[in-house]
VEXVOKE-221491 format. One record per atom (N, C-alpha, C, CB): residue in one letter; residue number from 1; atom name; x, y, z. Coordinates in Angstrom, 2 decimals, padded with zeros to 5 digits. Glycine has a CB too. Example, Ala and Ser with C-alpha at 12.3 -4.5 7.8 and 13.67 -1.06 7.14 Angstrom:
residu, num, atome, x, y, z
A, 1, N, 013.19, -005.69, 007.80
A, 1, CA, 012.30, -004.50, 007.80
A, 1, C, 013.20, -003.30, 007.80
A, 1, CB, 011.31, -004.47, 009.05
S, 2, N, 012.85, -002.25, 007.08
S, 2, CA, 013.67, -001.06, 007.14
S, 2, C, 012.90, 000.03, 007.87
S, 2, CB, 014.08, -000.60, 005.72
END
This chain:
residu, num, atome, x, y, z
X, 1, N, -003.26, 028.20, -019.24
X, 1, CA, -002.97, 027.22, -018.21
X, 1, C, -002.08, 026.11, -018.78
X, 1, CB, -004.29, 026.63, -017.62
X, 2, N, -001.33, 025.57, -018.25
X, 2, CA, -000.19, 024.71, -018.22
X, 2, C, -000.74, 023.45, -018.30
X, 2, CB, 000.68, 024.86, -017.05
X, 3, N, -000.16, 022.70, -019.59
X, 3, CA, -000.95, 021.34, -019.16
X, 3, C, 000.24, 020.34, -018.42
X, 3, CB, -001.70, 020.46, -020.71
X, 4, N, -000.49, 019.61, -017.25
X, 4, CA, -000.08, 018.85, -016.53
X, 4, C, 000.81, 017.76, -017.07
X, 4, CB, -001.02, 018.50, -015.97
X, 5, N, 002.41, 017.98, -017.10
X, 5, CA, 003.04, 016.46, -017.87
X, 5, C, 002.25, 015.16, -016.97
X, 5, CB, 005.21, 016.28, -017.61
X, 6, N, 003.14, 014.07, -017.41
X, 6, CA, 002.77, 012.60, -017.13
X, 6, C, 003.36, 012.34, -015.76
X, 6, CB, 003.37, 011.51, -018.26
X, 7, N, 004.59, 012.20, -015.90
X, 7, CA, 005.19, 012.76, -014.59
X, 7, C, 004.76, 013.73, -013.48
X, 7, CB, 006.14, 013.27, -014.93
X, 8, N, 004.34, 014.88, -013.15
X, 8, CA, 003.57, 015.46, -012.85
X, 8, C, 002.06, 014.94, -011.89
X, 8, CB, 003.53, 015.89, -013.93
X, 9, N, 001.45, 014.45, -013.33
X, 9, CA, 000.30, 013.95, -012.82
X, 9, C, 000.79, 013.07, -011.95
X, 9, CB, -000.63, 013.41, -013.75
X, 10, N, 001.57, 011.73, -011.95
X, 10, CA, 001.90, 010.57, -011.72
X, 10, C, 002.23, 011.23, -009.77
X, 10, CB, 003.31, 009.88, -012.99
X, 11, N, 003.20, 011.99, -009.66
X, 11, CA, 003.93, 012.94, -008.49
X, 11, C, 002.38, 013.30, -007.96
X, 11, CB, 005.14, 014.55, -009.13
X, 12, N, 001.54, 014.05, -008.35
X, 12, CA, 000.15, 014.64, -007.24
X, 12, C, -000.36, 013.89, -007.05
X, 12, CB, -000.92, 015.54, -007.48
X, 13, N, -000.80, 012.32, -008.07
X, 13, CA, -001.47, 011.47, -007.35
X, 13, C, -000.84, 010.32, -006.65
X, 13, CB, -002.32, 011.08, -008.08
X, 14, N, -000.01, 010.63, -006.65
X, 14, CA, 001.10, 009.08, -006.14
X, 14, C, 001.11, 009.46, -004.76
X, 14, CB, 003.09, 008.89, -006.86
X, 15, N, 001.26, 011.07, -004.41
X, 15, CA, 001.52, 011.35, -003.26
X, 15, C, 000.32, 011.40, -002.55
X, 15, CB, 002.24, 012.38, -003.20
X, 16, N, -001.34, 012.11, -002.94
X, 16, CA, -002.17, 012.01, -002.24
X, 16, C, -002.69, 010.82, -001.94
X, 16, CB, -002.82, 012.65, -002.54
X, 17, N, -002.57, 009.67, -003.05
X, 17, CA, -002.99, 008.55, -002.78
X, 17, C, -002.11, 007.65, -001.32
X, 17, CB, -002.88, 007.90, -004.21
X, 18, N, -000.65, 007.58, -001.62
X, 18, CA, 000.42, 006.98, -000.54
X, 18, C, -000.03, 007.96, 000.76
X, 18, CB, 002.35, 007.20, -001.09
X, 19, N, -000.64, 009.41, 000.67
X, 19, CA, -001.15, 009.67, 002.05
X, 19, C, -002.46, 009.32, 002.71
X, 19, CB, -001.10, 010.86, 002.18
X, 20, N, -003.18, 008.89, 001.79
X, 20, CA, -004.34, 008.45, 002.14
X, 20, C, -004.00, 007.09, 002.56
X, 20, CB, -005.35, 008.59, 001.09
X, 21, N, -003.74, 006.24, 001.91
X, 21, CA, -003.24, 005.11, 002.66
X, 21, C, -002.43, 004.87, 003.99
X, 21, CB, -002.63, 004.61, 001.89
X, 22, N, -001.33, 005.94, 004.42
X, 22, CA, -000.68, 006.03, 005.81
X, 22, C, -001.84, 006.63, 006.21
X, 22, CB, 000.77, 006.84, 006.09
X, 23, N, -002.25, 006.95, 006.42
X, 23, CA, -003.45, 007.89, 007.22
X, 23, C, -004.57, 006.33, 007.38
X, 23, CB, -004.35, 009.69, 005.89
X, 24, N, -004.56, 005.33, 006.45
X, 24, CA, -005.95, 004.39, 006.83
X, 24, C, -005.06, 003.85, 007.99
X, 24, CB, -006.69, 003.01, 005.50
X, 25, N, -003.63, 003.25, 007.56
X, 25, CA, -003.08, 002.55, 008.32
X, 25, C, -002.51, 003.36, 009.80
X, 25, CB, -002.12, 001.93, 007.45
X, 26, N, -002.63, 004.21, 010.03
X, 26, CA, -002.38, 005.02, 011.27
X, 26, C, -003.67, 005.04, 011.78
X, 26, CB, -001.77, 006.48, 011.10
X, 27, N, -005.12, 004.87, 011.20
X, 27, CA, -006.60, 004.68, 011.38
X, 27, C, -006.89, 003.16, 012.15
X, 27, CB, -007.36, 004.77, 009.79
X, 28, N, -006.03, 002.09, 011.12
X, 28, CA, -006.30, 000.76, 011.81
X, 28, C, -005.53, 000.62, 013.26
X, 28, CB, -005.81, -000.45, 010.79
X, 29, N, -004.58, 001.30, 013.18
X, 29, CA, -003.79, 001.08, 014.46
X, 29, C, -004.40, 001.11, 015.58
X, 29, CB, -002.86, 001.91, 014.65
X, 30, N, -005.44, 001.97, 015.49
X, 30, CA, -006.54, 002.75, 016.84
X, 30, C, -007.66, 001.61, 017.09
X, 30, CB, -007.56, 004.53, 016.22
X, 31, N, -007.25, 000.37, 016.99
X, 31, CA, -008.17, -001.07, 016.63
X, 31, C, -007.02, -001.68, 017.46
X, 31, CB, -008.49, -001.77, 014.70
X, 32, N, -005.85, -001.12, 017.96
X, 32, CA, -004.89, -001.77, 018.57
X, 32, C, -005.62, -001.91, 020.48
X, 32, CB, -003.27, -000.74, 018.23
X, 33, N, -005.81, -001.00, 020.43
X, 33, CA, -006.23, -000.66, 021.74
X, 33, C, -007.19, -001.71, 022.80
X, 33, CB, -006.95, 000.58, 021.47
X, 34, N, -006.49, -002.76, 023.11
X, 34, CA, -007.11, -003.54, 024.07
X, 34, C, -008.44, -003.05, 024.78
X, 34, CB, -006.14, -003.76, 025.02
X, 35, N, -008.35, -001.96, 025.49
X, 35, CA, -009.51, -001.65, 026.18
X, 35, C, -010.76, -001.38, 025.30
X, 35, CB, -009.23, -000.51, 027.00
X, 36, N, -010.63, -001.34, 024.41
X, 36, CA, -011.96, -000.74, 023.21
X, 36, C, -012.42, -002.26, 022.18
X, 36, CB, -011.04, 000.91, 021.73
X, 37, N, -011.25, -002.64, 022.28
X, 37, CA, -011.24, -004.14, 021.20
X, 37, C, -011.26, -004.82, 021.69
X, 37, CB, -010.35, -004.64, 020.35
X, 38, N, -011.13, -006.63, 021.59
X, 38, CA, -010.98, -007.73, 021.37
X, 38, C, -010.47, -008.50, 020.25
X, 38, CB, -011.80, -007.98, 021.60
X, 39, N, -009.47, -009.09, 020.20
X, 39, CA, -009.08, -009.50, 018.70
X, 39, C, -007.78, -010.55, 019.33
X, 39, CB, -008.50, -007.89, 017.44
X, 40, N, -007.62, -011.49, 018.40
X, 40, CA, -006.72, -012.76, 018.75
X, 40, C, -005.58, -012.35, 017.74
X, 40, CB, -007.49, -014.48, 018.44
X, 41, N, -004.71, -013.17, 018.02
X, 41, CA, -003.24, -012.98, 017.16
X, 41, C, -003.58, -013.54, 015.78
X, 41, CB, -001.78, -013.92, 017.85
X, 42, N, -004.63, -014.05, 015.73
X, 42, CA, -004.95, -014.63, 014.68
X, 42, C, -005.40, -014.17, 013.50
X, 42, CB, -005.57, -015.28, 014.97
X, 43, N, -005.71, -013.55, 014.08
X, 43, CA, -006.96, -012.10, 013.32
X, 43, C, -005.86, -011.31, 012.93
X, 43, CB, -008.28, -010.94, 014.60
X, 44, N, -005.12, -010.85, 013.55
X, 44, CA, -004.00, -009.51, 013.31
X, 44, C, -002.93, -009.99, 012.31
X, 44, CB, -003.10, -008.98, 014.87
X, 45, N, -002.70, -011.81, 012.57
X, 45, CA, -002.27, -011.62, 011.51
X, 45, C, -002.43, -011.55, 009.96
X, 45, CB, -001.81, -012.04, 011.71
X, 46, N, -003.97, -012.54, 009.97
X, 46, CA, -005.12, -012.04, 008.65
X, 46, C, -004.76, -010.94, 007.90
X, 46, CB, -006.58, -011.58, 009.16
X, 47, N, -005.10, -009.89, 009.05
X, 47, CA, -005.15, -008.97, 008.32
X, 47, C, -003.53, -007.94, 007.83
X, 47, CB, -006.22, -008.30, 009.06
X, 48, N, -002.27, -008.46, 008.61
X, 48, CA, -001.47, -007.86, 007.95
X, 48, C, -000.60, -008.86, 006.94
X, 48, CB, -000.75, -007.12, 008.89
X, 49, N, -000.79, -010.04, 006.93
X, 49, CA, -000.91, -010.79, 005.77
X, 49, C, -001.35, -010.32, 004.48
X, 49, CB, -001.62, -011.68, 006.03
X, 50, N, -002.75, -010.19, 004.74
X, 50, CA, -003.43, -009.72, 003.64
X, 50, C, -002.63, -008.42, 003.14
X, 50, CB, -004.96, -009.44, 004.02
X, 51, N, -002.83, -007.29, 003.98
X, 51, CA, -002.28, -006.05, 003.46
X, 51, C, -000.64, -006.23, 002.34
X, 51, CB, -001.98, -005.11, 005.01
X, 52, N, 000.26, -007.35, 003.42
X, 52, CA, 001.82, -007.58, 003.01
X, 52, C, 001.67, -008.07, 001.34
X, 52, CB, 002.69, -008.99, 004.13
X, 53, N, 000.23, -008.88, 000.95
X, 53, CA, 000.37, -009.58, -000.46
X, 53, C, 000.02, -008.63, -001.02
X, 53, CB, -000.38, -010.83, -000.90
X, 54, N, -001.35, -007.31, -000.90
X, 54, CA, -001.11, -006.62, -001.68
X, 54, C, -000.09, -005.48, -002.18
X, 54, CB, -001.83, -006.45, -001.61
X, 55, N, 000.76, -005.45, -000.88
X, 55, CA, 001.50, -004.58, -001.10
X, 55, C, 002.64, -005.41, -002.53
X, 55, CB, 002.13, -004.10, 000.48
X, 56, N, 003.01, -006.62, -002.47
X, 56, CA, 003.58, -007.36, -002.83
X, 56, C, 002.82, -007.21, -004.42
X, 56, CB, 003.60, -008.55, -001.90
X, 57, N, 001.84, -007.65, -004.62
X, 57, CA, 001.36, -007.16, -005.68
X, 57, C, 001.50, -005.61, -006.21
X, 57, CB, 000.22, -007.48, -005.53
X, 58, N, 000.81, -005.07, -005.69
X, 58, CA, 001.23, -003.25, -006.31
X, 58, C, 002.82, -003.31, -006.29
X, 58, CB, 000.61, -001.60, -004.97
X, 59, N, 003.89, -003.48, -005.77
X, 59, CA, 005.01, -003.47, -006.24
X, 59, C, 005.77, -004.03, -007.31
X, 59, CB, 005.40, -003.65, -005.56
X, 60, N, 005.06, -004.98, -007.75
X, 60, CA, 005.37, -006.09, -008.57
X, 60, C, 004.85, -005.25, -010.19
X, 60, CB, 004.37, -007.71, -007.98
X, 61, N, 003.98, -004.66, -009.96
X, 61, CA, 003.68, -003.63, -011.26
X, 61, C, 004.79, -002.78, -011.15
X, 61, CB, 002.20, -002.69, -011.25
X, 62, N, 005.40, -002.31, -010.44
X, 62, CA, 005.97, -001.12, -010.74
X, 62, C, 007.13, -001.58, -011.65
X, 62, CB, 006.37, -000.29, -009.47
X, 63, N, 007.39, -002.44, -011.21
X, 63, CA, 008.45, -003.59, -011.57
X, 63, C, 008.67, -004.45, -012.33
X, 63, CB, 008.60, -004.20, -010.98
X, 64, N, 007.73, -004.32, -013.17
X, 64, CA, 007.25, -005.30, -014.30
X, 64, C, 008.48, -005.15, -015.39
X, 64, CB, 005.59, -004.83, -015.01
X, 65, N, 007.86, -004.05, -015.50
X, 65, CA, 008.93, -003.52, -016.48
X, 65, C, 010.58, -003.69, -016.68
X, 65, CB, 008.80, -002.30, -016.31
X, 66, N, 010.86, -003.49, -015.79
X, 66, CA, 012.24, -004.12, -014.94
X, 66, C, 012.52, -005.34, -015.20
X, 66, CB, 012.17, -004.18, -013.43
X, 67, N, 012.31, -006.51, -015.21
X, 67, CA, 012.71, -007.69, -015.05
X, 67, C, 013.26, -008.32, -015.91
X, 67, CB, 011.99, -008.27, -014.72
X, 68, N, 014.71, -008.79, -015.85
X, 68, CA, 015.04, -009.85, -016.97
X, 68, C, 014.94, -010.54, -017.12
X, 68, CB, 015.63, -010.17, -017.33
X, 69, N, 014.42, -010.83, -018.68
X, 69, CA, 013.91, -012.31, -019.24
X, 69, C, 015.10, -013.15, -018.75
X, 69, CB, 013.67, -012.44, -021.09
X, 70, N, 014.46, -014.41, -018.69
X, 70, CA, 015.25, -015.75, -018.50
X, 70, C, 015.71, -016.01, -020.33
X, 70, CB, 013.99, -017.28, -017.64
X, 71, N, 017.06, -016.87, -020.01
X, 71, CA, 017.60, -017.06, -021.38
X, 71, C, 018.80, -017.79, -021.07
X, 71, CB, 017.88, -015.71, -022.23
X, 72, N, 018.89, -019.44, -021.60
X, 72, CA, 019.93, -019.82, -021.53
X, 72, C, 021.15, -019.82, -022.41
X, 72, CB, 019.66, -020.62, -021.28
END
């Protein structure tokens, strides 16, 4: 059996994980639905606030690496 490069690994779980996550967020959407819910603009935006910083965070790792030092 073949051992799994880094890359590799990185590709099967990057992808099941990024589908599990569209799949929560296609899940919260069904919370959209006036007739079943109640919820203020206030709330909705809580919560995609919240989601926007972590996304902001997890990107910011990927990216770490990337960044040029300051230097005058």
């Amino acid at each position: 059996m073949k051992q799994e490069s880094r890359n590799e690994r990185f590709r099967r779980l990057a992808s099941k994980r990024t589908n599990e996550i569209l799949e929560k967020i296609r899940i919260l959407g069904n919370c959209s639905n006036k007739s079943s819910y109640e919820y203020t603009e206030e709330e909705v935006n809580k919560i995609f606030s919240e989601i926007e910083k972590q996304l902001k965070l997890t990107k910011a790792k990927f990216l770490a690496g990337k960044r040029e030092r300051f230097k005058l």
